[in-house]
N, C-alpha and C positions, 0 to 999 in steps of 0.2 A: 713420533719423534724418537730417535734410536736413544737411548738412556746416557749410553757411555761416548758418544758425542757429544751429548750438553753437560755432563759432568765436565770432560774435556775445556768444551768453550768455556765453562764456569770456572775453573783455574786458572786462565791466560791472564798476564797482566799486563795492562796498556799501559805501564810508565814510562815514557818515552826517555828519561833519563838515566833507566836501570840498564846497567851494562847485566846481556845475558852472557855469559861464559859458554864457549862449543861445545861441553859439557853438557850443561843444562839445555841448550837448544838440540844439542841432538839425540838425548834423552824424550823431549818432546816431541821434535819431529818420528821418530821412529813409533811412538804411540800412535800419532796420528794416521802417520803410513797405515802401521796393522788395521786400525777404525775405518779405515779410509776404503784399504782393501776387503774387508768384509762386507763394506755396507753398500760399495760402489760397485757394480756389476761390469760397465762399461771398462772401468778404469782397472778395476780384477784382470780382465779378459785381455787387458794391454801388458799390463805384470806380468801374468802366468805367457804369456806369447815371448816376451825376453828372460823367461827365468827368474824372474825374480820376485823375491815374495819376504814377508815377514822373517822368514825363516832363516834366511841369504843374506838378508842385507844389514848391514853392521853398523854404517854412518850414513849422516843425513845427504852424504854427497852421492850417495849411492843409488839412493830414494826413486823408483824412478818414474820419469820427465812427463808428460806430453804437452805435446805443440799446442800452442794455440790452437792450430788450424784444425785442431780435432774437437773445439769444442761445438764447430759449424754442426759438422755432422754425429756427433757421438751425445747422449743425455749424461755427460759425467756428474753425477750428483749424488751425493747421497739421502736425498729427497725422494720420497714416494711422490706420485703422481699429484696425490688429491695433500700435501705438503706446502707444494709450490704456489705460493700466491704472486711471486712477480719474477720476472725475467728482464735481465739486463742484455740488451743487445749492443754487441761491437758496434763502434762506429766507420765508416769511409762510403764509399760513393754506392749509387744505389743499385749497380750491377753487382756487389758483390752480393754471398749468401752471407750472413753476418753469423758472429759466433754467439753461444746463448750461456748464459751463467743464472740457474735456477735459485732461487732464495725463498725462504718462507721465514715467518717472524722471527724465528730464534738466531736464522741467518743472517739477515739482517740488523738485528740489536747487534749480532759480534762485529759486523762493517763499522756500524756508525761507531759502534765504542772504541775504535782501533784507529780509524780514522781522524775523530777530532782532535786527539792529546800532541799528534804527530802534526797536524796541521797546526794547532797552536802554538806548540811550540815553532816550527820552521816559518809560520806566515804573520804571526801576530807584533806588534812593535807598542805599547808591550803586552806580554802573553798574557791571558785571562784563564787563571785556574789551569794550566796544560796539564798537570797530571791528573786531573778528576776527570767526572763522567760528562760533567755539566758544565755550562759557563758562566761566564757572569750575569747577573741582569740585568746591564746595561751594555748595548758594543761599545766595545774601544773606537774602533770605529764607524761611519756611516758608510755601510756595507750597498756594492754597486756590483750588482752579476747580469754579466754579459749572456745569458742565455734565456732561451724560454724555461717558465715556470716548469712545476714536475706537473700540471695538467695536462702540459700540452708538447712533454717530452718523458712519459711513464716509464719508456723504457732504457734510459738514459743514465749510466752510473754515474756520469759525471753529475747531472741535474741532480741526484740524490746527493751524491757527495756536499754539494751546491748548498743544499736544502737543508741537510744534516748541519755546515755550518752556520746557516742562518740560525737554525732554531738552535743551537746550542749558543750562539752570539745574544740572543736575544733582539735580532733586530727586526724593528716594529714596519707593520703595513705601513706602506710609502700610500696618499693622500691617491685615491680613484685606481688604483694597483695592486699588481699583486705584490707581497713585501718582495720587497730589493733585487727583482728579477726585472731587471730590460731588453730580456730577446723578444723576441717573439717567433715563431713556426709561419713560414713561409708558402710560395705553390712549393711543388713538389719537393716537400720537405723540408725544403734549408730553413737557416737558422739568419734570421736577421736581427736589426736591433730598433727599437723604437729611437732615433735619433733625441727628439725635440723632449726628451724625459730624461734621458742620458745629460744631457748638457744642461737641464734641469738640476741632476741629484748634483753634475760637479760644477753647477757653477760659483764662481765666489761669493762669499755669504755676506751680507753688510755689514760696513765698521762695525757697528755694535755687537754682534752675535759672534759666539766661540765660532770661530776657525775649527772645525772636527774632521782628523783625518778622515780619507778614502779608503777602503780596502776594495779592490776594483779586482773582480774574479771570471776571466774567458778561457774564450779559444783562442790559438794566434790568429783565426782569420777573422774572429768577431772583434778583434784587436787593430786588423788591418782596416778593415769596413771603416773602423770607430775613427783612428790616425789620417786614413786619406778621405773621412767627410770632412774632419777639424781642417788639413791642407791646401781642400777645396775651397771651403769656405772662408780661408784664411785667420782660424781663429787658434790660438794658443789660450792656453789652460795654466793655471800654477796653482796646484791643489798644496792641502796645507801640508805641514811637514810631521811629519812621521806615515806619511799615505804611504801606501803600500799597493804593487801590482802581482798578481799571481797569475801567469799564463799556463796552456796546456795544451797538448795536442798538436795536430798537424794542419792542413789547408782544404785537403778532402774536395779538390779542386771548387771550393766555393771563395775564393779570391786569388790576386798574384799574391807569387808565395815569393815571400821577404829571408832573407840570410837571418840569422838569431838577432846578430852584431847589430845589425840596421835595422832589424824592427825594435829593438830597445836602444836605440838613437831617435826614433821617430815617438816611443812614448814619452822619453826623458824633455826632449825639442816641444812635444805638442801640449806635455800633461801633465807635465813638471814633477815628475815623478823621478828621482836621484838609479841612477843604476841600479846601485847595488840594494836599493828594494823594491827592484823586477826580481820576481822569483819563479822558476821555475817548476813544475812537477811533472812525475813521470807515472801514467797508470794506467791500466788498461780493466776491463769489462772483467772480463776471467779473473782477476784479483779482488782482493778485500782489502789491500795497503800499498801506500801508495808512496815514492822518492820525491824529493825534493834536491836543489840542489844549492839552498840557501841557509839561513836562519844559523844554526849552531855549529855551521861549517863555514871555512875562511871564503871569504868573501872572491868572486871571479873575477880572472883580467887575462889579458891576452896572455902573460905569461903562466897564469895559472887558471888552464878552462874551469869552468863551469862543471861542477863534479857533484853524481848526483848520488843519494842514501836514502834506504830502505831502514824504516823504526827497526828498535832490537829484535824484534819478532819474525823477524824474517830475515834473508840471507840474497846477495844476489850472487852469480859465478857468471864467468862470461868466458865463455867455453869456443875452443876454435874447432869449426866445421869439420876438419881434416883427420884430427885425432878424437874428438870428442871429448878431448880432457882442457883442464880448464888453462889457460894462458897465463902466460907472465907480466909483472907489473910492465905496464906501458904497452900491451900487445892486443891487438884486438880480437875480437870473437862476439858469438852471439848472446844476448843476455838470456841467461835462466836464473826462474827467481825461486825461491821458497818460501811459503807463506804461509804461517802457522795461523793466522786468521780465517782463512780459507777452509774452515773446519769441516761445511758440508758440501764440498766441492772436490777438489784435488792441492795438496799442496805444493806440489812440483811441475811448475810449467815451464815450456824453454818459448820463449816468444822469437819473434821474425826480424825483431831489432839489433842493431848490431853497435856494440861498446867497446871503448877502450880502457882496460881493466887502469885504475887508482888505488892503488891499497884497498881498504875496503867497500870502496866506492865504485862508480863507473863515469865514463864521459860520454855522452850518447851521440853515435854519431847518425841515425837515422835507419831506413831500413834495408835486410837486404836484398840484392838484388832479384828475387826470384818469388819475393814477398809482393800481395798486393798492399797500395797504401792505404792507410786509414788512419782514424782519427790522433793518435798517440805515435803517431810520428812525426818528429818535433823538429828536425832539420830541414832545410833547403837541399841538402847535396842530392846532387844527383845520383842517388844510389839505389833511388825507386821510393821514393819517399810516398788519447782517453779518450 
């Protein structure tokens, strides 16, 4: 393990409340570029091909980019070979060749620790410990994930993401189960749900016993499966209050694919889960942190979308196609993010998703056209849609 990488990772701070000044992050990012350039071969050979190199480049805006789509084919990693003990693969349909993001322990300890403080804070009601490493030990609350287990989805960021919150929630094996996961892995891959265990964890608990929220964590389409069994069956839900929904991702043609609006009308109608905690997140394979578009940000409605944010440690720009510079408030372009947790990888990716710039936010409008879809494409529109 390169020395001055884990020095690196071992000064980051995941307080998700610390306003970092452009200053101090592009101080950081421009170390990590140089680290990044020396120890990354792949990622050198894309630099040195545009000219630019530690030497040239001044701000973090400068840093430069690759696409997603280079992580299918290139090993951008700053991992030796015999380093790498897990690989995260992109999600969407299974014609595509998927993207790879290599990790070995030290990589992975910086995800999960970047990851939990930003998730407690934007998804918890209320938050347990968000600035620490660790959580409480008890959950807030009775924690309900829509996915299969990390056995039987290893290569899965999201399933880890998944996992990483469970065990820092504390929450305990569910009775002949694995803890608080109700997917299950399907034929040819897909991702179903154990129905009669799901309506099991949400069903109402007798008079006597505490009422304990839901924290209810999918995909939008393990969301849809979940919404039109309950509509089939004609059963509504009224889970207790302060429950909380966190969706993700796209449809990956494994169900019809619902407008946002209307699939959060069909949780609020079936699951009794209030709007405004449906929350959203935005994250793909290639990353180590991840947007949200709720929790410590005003709350969404038609006149004010759904606006999503990346923890201080990282940056997003949302860059128009034509000029390659980055757009004006209210204008669209494609998202590129920088991701100072992303320490044995690449910090600067420009992804295939396309935003409408918010101060320093974005609105996501799905993907673009010229993109395949997959899993972290979050809209309905027809624009070719974690």
């Amino acid at each position: 393990m390169n020395k001055e990488l884990s020095s690196f990772a071992a000064r980051l701070d995941f307080a998700p409340a610390r306003q970092v000044p452009d200053h101090a992050f592009n101080e950081l990012a421009l170390e990590l570029f140089a680290l990044q350039f020396r120890c990354n071969p792949a990622y050198a050979r894309i630099c040195a091909a545009r000219r630019l190199t530690p030497l040239t480049v001044g701000h973090w805006t400068q840093i430069p980019f690759v696409p997603a789509s280079a992580f299918k084919e290139l090993e951008l990693s700053c991992l030796s070979p015999d380093e790498r003990t897990a690989v995260f693969y992109s999600s969407g349909t299974t014609e595509q060749k998927p993207s790879r993001h290599f990790h070995g322990a030290e990589s992975l300890a910086v995800y999960e620790a970047s990851l939990w403080p930003w998730f407690a804070m934007n998804c918890q009601s209320p938050p347990a410990n968000p600035g620490g490493a660790g959580g409480s030990a008890e959950a807030v609350c009775q924690l309900v994930i829509l996915t299969p287990p990390p056995a039987q989805a290893p290569h899965s960021s999201l399933v880890h993401m998944f996992d990483t919150v469970r065990r820092n929630l504390g929450a305990a094996d569910r009775p002949g189960g694995v803890a608080s996961f109700y997917g299950r892995l399907e034929s040819a891959g897909a991702w179903g749900l154990d129905f009669a265990a799901v309506l099991a964890a949400l069903a109402p608990a007798p008079p006597s016993a505490l009422r304990q929220p839901r924290l209810i964590l999918g995909t939008a389409f393990s969301f849809v499966h979940l919404v039109d069994f309950l509509t089939e069956h004609e059963l509504r839900l009224d889970l207790p209050p302060g429950s909380r929904v966190m969706e993700t991702g796209g449809y990956k043609n494994r169900s019809r694919v619902l407008p946002k609006d209307e699939l959060h009308a069909f949780i609020t109608q079936r699951l009794g889960v209030k709007r405004e905690n449906i929350i959203c997140e935005y994250g793909m394979s290639e990353l180590s942190s991840q947007a949200y578009d709720s929790g410590i940000h005003p709350p969404s409605s038609i006149l004010h979308p759904r606006v999503f944010h990346f923890p201080p440690w990282a940056r997003a720009q949302i860059i128009s196609p034509e000029t390659g510079r980055e757009v004006a408030d209210g204008e669209t372009g494609l998202i590129r993010i920088f991701d100072l947790a992303n320490v044995f990888s690449v910090t600067a990716i420009q992804t295939e998703d396309l935003g409408i710039r918010r101060g320093a936010g974005f609105e996501l409008m799905g993907r673009a056209q010229s993109a395949e879809p997959r899993g972290c494409s979050l809209n309905s529109l027809e624009i070719s849609a974690h």
